[in-house]
N, C-alpha and C positions, 0 to 999 in steps of 0.2 A: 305082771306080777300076780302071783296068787289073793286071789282076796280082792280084786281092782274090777271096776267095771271094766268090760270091753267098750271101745269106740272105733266112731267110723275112721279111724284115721290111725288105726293101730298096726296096721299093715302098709302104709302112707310110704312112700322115697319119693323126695324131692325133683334126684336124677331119674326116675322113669317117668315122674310127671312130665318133667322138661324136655325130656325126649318125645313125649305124647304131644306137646302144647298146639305141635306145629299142623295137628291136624284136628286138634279143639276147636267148634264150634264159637268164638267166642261174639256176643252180641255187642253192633258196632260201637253202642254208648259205652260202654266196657271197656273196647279197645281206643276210644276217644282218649273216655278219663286214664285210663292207663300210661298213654300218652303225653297226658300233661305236665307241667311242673309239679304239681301237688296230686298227691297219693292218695287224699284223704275220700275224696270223691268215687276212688275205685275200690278202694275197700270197703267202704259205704254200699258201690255197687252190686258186690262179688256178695257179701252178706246176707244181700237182701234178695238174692236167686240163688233159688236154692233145687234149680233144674242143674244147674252152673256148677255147682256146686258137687252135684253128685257124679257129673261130669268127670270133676277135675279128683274126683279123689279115686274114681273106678281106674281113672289113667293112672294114678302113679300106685296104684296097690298091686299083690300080686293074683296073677289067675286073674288082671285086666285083657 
């Protein structure tokens, strides 16, 4: 919208991330917690990498 910052995540689809996911790097504690019953550990994880992070958003934005 006019007047709004821009963000990293303003170009973001969910569906070309998930289409990316399968050839993301992702760190095995990451896919551990991921794995587990509780969520809270991998969001915790994914937060706090922020290499991960720029990863996951170059894959689902456009001109990835």
């Amino acid at each position: 919208m006019p007047g709004t910052e821009s963000s990293d995540w303003d170009s973001f689809e969910v569906r070309r991330a998930a289409m990316a996911f399968d050839r993301l790097p992702f760190p095995p504690e990451i896919v551990r917690a991921k794995n587990s019953v509780e969520e809270a550990r991998y969001v915790r994880l994914m937060q706090k990498n922020p290499k991960l992070r720029r990863v996951v958003i170059k894959a689902g934005s456009q001109g990835a």
